[in-house]
Residue frames as qw, qx, qy, qz and C-alpha x, y, z in Angstrom:
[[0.665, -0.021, 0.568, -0.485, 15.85, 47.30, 38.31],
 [0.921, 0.323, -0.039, -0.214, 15.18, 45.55, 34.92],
 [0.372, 0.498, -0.773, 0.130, 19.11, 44.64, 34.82],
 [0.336, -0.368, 0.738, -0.455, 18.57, 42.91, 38.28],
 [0.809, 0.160, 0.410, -0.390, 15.46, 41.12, 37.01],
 [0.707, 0.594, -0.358, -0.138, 17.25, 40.08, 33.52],
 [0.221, 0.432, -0.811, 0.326, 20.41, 38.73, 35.43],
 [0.649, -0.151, 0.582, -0.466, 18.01, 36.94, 38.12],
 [0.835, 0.451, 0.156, -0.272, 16.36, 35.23, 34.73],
 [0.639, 0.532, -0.555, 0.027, 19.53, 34.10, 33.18],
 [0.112, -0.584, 0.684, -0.422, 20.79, 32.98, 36.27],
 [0.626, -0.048, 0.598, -0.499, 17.94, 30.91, 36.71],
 [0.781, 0.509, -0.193, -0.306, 17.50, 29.70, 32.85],
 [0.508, 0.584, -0.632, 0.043, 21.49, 28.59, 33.11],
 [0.221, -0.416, 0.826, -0.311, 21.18, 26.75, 36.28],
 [0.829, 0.201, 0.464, -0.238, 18.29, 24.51, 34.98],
 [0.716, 0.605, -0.291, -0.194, 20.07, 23.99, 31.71],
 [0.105, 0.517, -0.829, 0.189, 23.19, 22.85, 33.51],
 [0.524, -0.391, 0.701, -0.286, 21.12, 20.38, 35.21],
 [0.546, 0.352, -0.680, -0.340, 21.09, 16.59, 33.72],
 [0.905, -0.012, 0.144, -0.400, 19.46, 13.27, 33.75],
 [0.224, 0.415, -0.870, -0.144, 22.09, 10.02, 33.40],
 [0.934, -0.133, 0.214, -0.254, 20.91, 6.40, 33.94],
 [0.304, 0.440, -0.824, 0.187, 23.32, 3.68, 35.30],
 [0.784, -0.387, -0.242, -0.421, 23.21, 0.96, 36.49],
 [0.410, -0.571, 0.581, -0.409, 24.22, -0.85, 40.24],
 [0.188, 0.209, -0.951, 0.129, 25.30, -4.08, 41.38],
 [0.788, -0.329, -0.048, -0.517, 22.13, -5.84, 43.13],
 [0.127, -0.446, 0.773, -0.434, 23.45, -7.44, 46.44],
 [0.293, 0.109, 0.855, -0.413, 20.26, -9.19, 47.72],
 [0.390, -0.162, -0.493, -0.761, 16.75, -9.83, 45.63],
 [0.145, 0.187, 0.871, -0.430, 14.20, -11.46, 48.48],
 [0.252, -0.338, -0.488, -0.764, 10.39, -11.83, 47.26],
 [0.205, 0.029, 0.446, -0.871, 7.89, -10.12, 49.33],
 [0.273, -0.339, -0.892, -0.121, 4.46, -12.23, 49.91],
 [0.284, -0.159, 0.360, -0.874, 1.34, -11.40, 51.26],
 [0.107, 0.269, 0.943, -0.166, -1.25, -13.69, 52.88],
 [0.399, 0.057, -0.326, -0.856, -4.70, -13.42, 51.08],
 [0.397, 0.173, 0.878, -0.203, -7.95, -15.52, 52.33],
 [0.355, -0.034, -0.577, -0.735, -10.33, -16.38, 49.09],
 [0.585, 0.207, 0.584, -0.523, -13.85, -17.17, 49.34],
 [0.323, 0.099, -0.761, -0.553, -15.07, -19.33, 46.43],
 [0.693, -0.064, 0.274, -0.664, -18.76, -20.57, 46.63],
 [0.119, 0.066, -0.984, -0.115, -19.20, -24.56, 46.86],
 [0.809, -0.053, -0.009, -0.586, -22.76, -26.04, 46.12],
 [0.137, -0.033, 0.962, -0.233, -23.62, -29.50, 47.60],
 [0.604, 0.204, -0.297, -0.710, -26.51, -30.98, 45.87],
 [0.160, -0.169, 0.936, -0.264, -28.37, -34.19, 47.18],
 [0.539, -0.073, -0.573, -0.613, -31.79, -36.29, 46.22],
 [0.331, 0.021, 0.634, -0.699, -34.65, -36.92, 48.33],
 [0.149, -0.417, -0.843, -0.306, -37.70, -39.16, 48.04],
 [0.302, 0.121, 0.274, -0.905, -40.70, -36.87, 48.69],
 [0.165, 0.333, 0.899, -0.233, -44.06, -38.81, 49.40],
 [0.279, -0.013, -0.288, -0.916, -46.57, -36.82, 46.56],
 [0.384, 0.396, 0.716, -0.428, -50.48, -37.16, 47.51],
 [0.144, -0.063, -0.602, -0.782, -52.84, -37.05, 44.17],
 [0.413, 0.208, 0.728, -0.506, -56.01, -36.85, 44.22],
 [0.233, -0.089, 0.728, 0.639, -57.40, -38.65, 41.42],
 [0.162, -0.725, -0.473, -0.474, -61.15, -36.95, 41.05],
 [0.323, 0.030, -0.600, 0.732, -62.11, -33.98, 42.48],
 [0.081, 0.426, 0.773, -0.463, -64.32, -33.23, 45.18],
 [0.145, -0.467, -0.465, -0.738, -67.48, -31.76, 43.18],
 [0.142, 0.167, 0.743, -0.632, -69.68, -29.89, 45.75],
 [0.567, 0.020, -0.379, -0.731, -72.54, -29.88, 42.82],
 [0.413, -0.220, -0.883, -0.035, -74.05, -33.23, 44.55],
 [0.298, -0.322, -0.679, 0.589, -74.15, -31.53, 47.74],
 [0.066, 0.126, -0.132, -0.981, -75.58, -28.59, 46.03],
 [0.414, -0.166, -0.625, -0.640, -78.43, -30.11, 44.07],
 [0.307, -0.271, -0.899, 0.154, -79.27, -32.22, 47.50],
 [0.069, -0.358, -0.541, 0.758, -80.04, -29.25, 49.80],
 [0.327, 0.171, 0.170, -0.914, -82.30, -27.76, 47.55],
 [0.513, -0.313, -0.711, -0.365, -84.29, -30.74, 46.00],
 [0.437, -0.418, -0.767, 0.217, -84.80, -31.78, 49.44],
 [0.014, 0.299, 0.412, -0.861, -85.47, -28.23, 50.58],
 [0.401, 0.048, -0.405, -0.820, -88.23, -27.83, 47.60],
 [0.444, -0.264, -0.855, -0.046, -89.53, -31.28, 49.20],
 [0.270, -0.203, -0.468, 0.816, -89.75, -29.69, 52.44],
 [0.241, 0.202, 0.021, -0.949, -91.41, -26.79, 51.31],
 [0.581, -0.068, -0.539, -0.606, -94.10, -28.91, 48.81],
 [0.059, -0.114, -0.775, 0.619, -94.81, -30.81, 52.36],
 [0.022, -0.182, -0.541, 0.821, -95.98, -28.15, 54.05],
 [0.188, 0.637, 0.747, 0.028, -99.89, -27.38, 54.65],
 [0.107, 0.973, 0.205, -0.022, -99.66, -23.61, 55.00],
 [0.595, 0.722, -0.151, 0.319, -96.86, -21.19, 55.15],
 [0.308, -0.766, 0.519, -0.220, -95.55, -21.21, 58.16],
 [0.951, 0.041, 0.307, 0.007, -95.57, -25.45, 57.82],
 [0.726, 0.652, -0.185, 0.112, -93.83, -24.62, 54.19],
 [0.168, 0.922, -0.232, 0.262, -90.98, -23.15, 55.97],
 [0.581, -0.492, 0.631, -0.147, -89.98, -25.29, 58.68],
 [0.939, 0.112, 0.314, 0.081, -90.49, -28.18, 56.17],
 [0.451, 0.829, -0.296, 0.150, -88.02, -25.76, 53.17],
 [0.195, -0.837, 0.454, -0.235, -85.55, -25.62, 56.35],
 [0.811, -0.261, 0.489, -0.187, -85.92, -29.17, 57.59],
 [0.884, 0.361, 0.292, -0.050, -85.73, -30.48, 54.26],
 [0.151, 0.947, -0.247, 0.140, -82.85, -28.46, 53.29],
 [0.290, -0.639, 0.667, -0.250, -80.74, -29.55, 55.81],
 [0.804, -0.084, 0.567, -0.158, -81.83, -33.48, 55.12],
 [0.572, 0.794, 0.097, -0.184, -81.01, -32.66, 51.98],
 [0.337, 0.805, -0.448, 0.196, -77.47, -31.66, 52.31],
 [0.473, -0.501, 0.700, -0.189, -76.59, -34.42, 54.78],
 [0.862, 0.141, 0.480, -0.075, -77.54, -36.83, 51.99],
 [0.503, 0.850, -0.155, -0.004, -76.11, -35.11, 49.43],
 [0.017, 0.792, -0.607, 0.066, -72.52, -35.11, 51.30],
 [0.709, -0.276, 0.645, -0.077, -72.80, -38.76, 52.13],
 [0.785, 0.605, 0.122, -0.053, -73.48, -39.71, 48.27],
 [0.149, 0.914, -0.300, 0.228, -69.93, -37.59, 47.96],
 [0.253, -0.693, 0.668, -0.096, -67.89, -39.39, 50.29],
 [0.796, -0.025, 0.546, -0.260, -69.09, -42.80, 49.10],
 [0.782, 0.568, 0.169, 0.194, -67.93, -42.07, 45.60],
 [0.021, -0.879, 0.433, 0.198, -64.94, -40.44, 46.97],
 [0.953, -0.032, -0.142, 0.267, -61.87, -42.39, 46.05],
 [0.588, -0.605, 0.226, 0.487, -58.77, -42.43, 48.40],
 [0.164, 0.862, -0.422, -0.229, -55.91, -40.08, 47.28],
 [0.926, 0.295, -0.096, 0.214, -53.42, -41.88, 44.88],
 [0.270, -0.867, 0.384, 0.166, -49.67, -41.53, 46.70],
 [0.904, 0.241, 0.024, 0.353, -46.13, -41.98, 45.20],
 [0.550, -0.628, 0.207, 0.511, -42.40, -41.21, 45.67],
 [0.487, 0.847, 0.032, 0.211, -40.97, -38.67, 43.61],
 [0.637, -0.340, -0.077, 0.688, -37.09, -38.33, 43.90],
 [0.163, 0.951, 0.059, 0.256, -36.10, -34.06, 44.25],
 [0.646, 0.004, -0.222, 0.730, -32.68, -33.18, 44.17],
 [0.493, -0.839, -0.100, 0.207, -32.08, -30.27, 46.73],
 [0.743, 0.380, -0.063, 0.547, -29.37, -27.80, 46.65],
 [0.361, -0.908, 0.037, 0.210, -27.00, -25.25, 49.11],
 [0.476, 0.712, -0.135, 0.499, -24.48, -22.93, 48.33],
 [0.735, -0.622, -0.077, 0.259, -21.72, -22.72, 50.92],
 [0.074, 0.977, -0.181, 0.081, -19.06, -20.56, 51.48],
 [0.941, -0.166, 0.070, 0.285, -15.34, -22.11, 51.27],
 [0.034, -0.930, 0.365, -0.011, -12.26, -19.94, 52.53],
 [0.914, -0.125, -0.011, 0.387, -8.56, -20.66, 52.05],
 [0.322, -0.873, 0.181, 0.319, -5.34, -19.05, 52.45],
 [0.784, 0.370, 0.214, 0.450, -3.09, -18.21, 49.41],
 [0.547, -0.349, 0.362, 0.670, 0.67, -16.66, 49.48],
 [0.428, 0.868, 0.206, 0.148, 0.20, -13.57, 46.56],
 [0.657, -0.007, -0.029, 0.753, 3.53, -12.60, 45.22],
 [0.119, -0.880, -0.279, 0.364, 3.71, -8.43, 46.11],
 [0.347, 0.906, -0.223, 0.092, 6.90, -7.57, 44.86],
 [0.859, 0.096, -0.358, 0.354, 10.68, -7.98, 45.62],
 [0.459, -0.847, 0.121, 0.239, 12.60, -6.32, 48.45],
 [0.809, 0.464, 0.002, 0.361, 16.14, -5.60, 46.32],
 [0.411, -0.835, 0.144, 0.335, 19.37, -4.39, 47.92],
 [0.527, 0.730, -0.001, 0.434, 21.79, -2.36, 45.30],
 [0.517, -0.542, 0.157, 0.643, 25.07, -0.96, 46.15],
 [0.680, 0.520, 0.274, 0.438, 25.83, 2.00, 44.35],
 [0.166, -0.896, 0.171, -0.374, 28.80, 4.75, 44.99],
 [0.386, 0.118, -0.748, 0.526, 30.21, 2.15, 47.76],
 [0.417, 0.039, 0.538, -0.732, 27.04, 2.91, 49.69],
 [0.028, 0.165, 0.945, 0.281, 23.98, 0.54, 49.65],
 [0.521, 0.064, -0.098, -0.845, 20.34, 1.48, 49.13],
 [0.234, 0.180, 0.919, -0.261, 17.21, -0.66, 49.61],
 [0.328, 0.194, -0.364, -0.850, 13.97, -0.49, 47.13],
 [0.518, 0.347, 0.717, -0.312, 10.63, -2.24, 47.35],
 [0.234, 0.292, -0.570, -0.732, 10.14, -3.35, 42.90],
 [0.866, 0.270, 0.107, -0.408, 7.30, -5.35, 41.00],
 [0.926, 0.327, -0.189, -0.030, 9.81, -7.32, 39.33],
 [0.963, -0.065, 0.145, 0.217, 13.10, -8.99, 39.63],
 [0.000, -0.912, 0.162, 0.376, 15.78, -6.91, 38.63],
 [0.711, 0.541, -0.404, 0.197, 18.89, -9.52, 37.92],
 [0.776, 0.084, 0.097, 0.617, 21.89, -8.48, 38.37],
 [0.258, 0.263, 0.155, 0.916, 22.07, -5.53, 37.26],
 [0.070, 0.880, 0.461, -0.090, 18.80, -2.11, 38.20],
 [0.201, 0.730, 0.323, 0.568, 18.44, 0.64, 36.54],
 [0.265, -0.663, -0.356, 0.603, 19.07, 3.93, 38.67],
 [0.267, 0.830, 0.251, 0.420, 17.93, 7.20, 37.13],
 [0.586, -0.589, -0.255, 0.495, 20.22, 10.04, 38.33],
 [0.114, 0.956, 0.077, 0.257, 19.92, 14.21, 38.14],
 [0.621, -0.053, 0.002, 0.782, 22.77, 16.03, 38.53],
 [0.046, -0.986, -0.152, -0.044, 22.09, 19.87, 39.71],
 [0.438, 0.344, -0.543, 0.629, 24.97, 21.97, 40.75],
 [0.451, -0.715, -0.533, 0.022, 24.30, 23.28, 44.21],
 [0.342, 0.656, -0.058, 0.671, 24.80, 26.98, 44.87]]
């Protein structure tokens, strides 16, 4: 049994040793490059300027007039009255004559908002596709032997490609 398994193991040791790697090279018949369609997106801004109408207002409203009115005139109101139930209706009455004078005082010293044009430039980002032709590789017929052979490569060969070739026996 170990003879069988020793002779199995040389057998097998001498038939990979015998085998061998050569590189030659072939005739190249045809070389055609091989394209592929390819859509790009590439972002395109458009950017434009706008008058925009701006409102100012060039004091602002204080409600401390309207404040101070409603309660002098409610403290009038109230110093009126004869008793306390008088006081109150006058506090209330006065109060309220108070703050309607108060707000007029306020709009009379309003001045009108101050407007002007202010140019603001706007911008959008759009999307713009096109179609571009991306070289793949070359399609390359080789004749080698007297038989031809066909091979998708990244480059150009020539003239001339490279062919790696093992050489086993075959038992």
């Amino acid at each position: 049994m170990l003879a069988i398994a020793l002779s199995a193991g040389f057998w097998l040791s001498s038939s990979v040793a015998s085998a061998q790697t050569q590189y030659v090279y072939a005739d190249v018949i045809d070389t055609r490059p091989v394209y592929q369609s390819v859509t790009i997106s590439e972002p395109l801004e458009t950017c434009w300027n706008e008058q925009v109408l701006v409102k100012e207002d060039r004091h602002g409203q204080s409600r401390t007039p309207v404040l101070i009115s409603t309660i002098v005139g409610g403290a009038i109101g109230n110093a009126l009255g004869t008793n306390k139930s008088s006081q109150r209706v006058g506090a209330v009455v006065g109060a309220v004559l108070g703050h309607s004078v108060g707000r007029d005082i306020v709009k009379a010293n309003h001045k009108p908002q101050h407007a002007r044009y202010q140019t603001v430039q706007h911008c959008e980002v759009t999307e713009s596709y096109r179609d571009e032709e991306r070289l793949t590789g070359y399609q390359v017929r080789y004749r080698y032997n007297g038989e031809e052979y066909t091979v998708h490569t990244d480059h150009d060969p020539g003239r001339k490609i490279r062919l790696r070739v093992d050489v086993a026996p075959v038992f």
